[in-house]
N, CA, C and O atoms as a printed pandas DataFrame, in Angstrom:
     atom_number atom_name residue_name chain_id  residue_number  x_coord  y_coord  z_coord
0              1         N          UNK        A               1   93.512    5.825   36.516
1              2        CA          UNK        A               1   92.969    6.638   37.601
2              3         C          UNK        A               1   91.804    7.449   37.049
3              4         O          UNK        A               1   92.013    8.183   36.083
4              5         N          UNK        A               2   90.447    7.361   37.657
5              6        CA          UNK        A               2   89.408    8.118   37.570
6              7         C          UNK        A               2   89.718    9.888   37.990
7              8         O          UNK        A               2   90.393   10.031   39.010
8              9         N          UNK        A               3   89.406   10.798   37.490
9             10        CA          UNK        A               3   88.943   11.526   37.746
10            11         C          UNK        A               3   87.998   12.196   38.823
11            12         O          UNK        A               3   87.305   12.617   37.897
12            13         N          UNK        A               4   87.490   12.567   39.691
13            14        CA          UNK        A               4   86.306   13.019   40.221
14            15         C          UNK        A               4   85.746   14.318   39.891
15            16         O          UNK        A               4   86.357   15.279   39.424
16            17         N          UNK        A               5   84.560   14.241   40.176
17            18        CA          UNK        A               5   84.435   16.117   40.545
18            19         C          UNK        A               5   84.874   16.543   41.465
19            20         O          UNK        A               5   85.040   17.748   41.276
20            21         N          UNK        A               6   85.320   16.132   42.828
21            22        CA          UNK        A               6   85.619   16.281   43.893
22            23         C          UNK        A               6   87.364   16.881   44.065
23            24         O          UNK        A               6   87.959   17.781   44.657
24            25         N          UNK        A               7   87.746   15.492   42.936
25            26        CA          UNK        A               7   89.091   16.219   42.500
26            27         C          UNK        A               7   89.210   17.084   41.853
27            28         O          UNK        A               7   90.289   17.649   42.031
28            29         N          UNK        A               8   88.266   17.742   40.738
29            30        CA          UNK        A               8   88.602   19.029   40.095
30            31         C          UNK        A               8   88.529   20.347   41.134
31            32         O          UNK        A               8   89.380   21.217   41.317
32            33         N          UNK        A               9   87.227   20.185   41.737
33            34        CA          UNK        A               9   86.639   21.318   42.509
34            35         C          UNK        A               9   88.036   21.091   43.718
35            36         O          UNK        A               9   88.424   22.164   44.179
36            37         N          UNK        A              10   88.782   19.841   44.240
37            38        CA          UNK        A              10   89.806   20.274   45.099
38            39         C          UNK        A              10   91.088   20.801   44.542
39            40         O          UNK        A              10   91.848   21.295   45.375
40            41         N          UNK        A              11   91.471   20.793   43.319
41            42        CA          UNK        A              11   92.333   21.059   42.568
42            43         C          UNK        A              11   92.045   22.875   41.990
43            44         O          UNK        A              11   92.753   23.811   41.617
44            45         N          UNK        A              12   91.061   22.698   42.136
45            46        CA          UNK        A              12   90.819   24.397   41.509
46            47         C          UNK        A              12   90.462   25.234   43.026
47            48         O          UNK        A              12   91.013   26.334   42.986
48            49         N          UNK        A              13   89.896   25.079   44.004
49            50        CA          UNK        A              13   90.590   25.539   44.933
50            51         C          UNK        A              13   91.920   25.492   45.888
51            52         O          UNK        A              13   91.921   26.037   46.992
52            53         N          UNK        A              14   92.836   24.923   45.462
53            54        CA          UNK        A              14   94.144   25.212   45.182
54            55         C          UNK        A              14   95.052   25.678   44.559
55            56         O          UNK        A              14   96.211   25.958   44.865
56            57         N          UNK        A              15   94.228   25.791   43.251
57            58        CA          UNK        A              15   94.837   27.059   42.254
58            59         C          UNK        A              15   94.198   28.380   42.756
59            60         O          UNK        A              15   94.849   29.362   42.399
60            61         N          UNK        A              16   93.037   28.676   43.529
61            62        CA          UNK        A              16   92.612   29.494   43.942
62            63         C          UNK        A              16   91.164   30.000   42.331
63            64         O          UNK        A              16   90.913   31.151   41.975
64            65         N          UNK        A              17   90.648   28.941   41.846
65            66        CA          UNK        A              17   90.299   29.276   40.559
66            67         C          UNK        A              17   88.533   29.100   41.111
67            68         O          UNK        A              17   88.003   28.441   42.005
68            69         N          UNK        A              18   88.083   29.932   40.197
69            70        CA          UNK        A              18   86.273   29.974   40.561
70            71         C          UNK        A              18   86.136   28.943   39.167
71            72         O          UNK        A              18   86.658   29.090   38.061
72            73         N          UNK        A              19   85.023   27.602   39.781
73            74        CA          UNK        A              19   84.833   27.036   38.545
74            75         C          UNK        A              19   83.351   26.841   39.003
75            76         O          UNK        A              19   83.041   26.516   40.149
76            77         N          UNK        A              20   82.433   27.083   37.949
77            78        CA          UNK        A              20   80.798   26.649   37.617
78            79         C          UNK        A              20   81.103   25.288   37.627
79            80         O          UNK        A              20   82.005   24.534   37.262
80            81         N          UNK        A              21   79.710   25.242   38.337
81            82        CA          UNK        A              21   79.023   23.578   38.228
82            83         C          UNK        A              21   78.675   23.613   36.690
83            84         O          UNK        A              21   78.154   22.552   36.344
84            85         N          UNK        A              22   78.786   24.347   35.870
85            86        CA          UNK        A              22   78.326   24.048   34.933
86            87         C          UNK        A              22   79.705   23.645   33.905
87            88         O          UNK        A              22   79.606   22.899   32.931
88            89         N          UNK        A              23   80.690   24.155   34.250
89            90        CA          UNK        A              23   81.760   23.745   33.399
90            91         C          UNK        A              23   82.329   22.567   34.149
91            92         O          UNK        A              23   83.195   22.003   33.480
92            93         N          UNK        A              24   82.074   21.915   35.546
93            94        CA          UNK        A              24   82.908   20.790   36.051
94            95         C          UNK        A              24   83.014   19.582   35.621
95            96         O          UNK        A              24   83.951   18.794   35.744
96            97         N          UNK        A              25   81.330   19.385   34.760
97            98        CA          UNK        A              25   81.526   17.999   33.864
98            99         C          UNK        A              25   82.275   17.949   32.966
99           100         O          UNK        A              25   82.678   16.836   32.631
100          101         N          UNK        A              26   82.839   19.399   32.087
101          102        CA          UNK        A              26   83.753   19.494   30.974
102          103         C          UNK        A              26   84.883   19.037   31.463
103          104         O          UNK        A              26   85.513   18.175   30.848
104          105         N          UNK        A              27   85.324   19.555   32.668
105          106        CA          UNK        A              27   86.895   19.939   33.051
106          107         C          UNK        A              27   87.044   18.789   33.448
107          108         O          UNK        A              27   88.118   18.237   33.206
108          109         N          UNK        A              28   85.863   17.982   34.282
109          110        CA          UNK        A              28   86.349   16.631   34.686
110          111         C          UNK        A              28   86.931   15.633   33.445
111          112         O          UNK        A              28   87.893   14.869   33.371
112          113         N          UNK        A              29   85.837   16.040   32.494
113          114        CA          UNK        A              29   86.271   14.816   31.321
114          115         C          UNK        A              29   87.915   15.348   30.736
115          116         O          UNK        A              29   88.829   14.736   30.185
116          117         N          UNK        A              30   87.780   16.456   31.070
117          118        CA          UNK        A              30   89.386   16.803   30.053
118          119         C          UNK        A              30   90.587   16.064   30.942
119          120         O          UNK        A              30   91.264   15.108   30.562
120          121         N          UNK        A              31   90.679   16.762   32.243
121          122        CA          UNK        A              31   91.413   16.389   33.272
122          123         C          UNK        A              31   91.243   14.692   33.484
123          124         O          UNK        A              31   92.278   14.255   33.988
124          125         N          UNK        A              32   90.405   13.803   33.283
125          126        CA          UNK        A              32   90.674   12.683   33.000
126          127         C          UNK        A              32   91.137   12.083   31.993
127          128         O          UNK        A              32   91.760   11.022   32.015
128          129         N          UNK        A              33   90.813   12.828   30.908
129          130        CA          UNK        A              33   91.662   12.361   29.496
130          131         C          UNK        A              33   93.129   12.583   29.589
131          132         O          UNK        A              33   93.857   11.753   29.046
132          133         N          UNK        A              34   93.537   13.366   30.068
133          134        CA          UNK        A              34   95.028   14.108   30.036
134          135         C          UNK        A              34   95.471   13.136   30.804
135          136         O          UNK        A              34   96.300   12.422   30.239
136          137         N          UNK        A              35   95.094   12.713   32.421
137          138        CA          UNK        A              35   95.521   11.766   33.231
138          139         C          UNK        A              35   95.790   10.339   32.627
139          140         O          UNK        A              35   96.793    9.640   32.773
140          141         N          UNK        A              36   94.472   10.043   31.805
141          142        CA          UNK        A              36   94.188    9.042   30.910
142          143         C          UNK        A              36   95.566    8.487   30.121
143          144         O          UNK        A              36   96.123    7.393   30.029
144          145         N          UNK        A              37   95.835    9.988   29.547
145          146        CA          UNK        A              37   97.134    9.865   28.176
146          147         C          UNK        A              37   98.295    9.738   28.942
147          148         O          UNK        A              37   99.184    9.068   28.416
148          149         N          UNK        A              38   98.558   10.284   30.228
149          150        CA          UNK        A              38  100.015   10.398   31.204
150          151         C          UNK        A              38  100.066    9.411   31.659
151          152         O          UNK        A              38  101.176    9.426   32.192
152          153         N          UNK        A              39   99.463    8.113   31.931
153          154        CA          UNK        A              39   99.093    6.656   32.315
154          155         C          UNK        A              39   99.480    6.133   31.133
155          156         O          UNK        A              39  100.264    5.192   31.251
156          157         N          UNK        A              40   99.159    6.462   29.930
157          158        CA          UNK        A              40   99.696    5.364   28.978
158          159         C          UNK        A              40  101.267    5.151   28.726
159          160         O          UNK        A              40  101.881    4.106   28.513
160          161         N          UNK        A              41  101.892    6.968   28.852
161          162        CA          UNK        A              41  103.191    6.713   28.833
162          163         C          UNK        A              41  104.252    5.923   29.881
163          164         O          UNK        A              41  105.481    5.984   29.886
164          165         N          UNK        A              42  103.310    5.125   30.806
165          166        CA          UNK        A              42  103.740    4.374   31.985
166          167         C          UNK        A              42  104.121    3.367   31.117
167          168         O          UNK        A              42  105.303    3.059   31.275
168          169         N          UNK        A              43  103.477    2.670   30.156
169          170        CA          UNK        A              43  103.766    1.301   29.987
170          171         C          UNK        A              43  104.428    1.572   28.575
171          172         O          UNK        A              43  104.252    0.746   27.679
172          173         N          UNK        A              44  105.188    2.715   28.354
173          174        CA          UNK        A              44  106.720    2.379   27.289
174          175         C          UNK        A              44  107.752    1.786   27.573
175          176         O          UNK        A              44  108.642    2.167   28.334
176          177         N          UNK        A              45  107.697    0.977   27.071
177          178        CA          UNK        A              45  109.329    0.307   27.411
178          179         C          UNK        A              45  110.534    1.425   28.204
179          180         O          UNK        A              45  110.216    2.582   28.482
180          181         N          UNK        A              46  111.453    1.052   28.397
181          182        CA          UNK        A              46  112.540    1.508   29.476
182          183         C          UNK        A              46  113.374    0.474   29.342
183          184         O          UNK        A              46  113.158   -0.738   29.350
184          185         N          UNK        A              47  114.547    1.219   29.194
185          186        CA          UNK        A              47  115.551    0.273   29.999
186          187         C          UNK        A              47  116.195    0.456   31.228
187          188         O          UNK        A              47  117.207   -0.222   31.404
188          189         N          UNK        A              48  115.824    1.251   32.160
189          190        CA          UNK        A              48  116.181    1.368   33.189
190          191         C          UNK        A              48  115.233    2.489   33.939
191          192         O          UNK        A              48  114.720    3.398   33.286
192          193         N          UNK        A              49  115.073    2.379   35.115
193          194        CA          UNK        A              49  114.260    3.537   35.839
194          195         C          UNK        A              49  114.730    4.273   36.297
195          196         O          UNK        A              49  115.607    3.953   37.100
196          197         N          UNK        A              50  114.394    5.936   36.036
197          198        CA          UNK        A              50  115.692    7.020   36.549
198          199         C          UNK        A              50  114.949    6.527   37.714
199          200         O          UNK        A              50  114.204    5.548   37.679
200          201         N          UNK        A              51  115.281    7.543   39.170
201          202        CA          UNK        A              51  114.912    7.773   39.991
202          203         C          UNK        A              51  114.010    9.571   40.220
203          204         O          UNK        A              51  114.443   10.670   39.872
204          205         N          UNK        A              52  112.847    9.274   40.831
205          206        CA          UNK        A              52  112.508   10.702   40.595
206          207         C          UNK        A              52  112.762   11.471   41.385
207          208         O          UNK        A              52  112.844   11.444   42.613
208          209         N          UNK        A              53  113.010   12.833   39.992
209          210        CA          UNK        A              53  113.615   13.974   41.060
210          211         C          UNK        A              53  112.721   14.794   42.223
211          212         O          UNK        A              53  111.506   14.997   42.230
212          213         N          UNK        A              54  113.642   15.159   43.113
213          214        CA          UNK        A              54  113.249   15.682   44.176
214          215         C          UNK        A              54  114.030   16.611   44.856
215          216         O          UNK        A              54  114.975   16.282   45.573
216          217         N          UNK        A              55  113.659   17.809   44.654
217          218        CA          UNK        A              55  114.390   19.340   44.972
218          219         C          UNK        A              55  115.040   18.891   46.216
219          220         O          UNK        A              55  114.460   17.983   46.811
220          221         N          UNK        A              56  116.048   19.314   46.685
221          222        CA          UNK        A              56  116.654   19.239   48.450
222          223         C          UNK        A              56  116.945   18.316   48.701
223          224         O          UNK        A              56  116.706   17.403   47.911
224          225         N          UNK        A              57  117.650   18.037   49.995
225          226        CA          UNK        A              57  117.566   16.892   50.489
226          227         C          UNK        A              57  116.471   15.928   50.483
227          228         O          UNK        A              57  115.256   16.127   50.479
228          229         N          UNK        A              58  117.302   14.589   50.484
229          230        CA          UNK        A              58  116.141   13.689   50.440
230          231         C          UNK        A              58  114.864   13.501   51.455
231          232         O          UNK        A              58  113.686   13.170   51.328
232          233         N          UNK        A              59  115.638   13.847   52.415
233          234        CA          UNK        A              59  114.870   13.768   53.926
234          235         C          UNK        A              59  113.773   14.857   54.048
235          236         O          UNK        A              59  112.841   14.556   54.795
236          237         N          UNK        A              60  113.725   15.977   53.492
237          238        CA          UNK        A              60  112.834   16.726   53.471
238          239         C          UNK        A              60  111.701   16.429   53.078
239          240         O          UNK        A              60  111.778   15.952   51.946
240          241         N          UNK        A              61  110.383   16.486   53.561
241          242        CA          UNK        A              61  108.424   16.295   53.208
242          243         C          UNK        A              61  108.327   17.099   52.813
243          244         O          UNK        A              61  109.127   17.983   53.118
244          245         N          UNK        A              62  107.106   17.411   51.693
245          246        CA          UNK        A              62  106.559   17.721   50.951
246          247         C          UNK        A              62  105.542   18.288   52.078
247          248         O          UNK        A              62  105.088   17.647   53.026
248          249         N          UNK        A              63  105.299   19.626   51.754
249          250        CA          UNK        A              63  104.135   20.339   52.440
250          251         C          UNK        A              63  102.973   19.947   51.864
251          252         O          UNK        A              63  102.848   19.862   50.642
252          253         N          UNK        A              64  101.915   19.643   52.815
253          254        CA          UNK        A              64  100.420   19.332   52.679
254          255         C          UNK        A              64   99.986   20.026   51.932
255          256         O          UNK        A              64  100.460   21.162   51.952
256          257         N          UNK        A              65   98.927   19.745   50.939
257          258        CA          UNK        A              65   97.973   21.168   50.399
258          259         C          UNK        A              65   96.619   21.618   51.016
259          260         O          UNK        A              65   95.491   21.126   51.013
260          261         N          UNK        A              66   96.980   22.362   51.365
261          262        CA          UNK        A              66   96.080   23.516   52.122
262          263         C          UNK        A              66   96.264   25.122   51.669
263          264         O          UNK        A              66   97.314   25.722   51.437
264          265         N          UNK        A              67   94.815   25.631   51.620
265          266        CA          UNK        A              67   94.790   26.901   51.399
266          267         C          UNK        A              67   95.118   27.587   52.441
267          268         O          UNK        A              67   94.419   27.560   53.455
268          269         N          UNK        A              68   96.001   28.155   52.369
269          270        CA          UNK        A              68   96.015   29.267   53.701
270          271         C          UNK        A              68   96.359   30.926   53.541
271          272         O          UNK        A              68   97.585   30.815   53.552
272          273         N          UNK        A              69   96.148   32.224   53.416
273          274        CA          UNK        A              69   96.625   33.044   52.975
274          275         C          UNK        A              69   97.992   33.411   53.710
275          276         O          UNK        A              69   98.233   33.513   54.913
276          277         N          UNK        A              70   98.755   33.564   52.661
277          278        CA          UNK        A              70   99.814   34.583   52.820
278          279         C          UNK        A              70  100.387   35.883   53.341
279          280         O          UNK        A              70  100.656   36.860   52.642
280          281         N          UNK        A              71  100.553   35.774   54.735
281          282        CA          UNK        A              71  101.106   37.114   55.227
282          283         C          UNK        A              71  102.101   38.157   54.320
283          284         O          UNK        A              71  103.125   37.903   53.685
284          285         N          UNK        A              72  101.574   39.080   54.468
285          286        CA          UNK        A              72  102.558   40.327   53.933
286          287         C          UNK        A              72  103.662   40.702   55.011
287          288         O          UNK        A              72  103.433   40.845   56.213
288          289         N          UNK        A              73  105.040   40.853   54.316
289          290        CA          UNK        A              73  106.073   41.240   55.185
290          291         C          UNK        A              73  105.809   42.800   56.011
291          292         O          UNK        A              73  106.520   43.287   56.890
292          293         N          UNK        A              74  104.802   43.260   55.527
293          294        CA          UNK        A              74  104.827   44.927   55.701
294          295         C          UNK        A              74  103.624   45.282   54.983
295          296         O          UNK        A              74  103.495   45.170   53.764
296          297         N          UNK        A              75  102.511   45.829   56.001
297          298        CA          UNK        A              75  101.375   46.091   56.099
298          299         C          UNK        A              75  101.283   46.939   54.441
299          300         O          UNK        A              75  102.319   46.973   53.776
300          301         N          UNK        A              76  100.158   47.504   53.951
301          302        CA          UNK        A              76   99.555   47.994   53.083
302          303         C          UNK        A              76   99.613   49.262   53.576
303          304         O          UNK        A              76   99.780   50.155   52.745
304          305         N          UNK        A              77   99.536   49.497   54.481
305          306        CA          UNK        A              77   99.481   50.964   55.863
306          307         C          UNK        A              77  100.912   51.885   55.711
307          308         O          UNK        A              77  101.124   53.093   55.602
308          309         N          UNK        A              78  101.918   50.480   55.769
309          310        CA          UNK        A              78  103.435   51.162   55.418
310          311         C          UNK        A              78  103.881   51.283   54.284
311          312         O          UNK        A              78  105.037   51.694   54.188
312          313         N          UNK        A              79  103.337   51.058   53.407
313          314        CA          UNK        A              79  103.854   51.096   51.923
314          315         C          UNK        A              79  103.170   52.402   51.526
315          316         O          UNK        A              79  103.948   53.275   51.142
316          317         N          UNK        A              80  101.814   52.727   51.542
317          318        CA          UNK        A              80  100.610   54.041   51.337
318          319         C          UNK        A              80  101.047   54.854   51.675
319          320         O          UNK        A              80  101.294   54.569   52.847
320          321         N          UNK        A              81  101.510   56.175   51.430
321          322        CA          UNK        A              81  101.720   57.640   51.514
322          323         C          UNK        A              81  100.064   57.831   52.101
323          324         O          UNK        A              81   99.971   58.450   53.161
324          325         N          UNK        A              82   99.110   57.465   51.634
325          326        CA          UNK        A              82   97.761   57.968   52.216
326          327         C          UNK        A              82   96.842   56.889   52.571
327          328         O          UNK        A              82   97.247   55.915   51.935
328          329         N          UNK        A              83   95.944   56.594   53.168
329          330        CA          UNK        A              83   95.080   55.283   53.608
330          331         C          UNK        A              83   94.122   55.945   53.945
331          332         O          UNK        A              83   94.169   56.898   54.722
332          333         N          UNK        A              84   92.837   55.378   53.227
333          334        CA          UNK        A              84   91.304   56.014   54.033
334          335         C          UNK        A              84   90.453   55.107   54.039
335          336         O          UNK        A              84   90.082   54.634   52.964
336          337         N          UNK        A              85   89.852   54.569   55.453
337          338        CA          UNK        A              85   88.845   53.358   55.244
338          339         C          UNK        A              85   89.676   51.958   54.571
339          340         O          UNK        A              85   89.097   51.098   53.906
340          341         N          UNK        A              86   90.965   51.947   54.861
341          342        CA          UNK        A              86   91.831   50.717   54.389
342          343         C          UNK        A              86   91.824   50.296   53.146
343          344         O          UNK        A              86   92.050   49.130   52.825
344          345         N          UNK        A              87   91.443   51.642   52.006
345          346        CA          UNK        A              87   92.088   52.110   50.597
346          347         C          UNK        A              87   92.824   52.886   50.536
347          348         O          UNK        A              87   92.920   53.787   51.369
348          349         N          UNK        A              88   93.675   52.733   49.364
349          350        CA          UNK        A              88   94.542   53.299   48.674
350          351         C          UNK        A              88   94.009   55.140   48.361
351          352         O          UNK        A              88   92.940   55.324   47.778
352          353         N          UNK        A              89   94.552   55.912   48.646
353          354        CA          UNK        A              89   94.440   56.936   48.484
354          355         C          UNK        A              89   94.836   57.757   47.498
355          356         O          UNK        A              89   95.761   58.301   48.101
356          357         N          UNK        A              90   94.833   58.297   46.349
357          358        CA          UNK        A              90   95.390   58.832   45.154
358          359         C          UNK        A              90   95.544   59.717   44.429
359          360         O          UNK        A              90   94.895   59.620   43.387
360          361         N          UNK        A              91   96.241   60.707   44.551
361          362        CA          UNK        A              91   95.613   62.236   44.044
362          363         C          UNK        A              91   95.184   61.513   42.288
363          364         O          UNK        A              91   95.359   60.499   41.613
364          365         N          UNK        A              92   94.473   62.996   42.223
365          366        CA          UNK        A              92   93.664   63.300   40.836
366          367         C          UNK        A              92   94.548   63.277   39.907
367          368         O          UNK        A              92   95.726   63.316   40.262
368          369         N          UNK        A              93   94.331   63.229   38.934
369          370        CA          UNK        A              93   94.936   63.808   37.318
370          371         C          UNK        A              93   95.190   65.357   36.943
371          372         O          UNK        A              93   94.133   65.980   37.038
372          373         N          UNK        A              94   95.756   65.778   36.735
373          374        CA          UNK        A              94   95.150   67.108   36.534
374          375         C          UNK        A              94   94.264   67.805   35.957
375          376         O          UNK        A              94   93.704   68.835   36.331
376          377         N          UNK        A              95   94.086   66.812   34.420
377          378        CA          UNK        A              95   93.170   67.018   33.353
378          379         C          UNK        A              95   92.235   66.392   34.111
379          380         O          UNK        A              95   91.265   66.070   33.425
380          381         N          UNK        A              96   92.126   66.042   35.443
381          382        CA          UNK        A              96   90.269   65.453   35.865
382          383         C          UNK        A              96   89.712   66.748   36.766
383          384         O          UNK        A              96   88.530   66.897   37.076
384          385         N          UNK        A              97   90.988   67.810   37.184
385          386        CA          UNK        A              97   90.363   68.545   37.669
386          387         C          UNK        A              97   89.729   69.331   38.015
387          388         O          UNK        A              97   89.977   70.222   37.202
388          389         N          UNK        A              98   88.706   69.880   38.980
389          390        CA          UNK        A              98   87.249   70.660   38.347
390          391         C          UNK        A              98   87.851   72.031   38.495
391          392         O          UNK        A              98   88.627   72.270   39.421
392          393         N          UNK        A              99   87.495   72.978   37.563
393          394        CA          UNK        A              99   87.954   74.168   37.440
394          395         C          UNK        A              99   87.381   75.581   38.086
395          396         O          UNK        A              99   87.958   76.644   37.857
């Protein structure tokens, strides 16, 4: 299996990761080498094929990959003792304070 850029850059926005065009030719070649080496261990001998595992019932699908953000159970609003302009609010230090 080839590699793409297409697959790195879709793979790293699914990790949620910022990658340069300038590092994608690296990452592609690595990420194909690694794929490269996990393909070879296909053709070791065996004497039998486990079956692969799979969390849950069998009948259960595998969720699509898609980015989507994550709702919070309970706003940022209810957790804050203080909120201004939808930051965090924080008293001072004492040693910061002006005298």
């Amino acid at each position: 299996m080839k590699i793409s850029r297409e697959d790195v850059r879709h793979v790293a926005r699914l990790a949620e990761l910022a990658v340069d065009d300038a590092e994608l030719d690296t990452l592609t070649g690595q990420l194909d080498r690694i794929v490269g080496y996990v393909a070879q261990l296909e053709a070791l001998p065996s004497e039998a094929a486990a079956a692969p595992f799979h969390p849950g019932p069998a009948g259960v699908r595998l969720r699509p990959d898609v980015v989507a953000p994550v709702p919070l159970a309970h706003g940022p609003e209810q957790m804050a003792p203080e909120m201004r302009d939808g930051l965090f609010v924080v008293p001072r230090l004492g040693a910061q304070e002006e005298a």
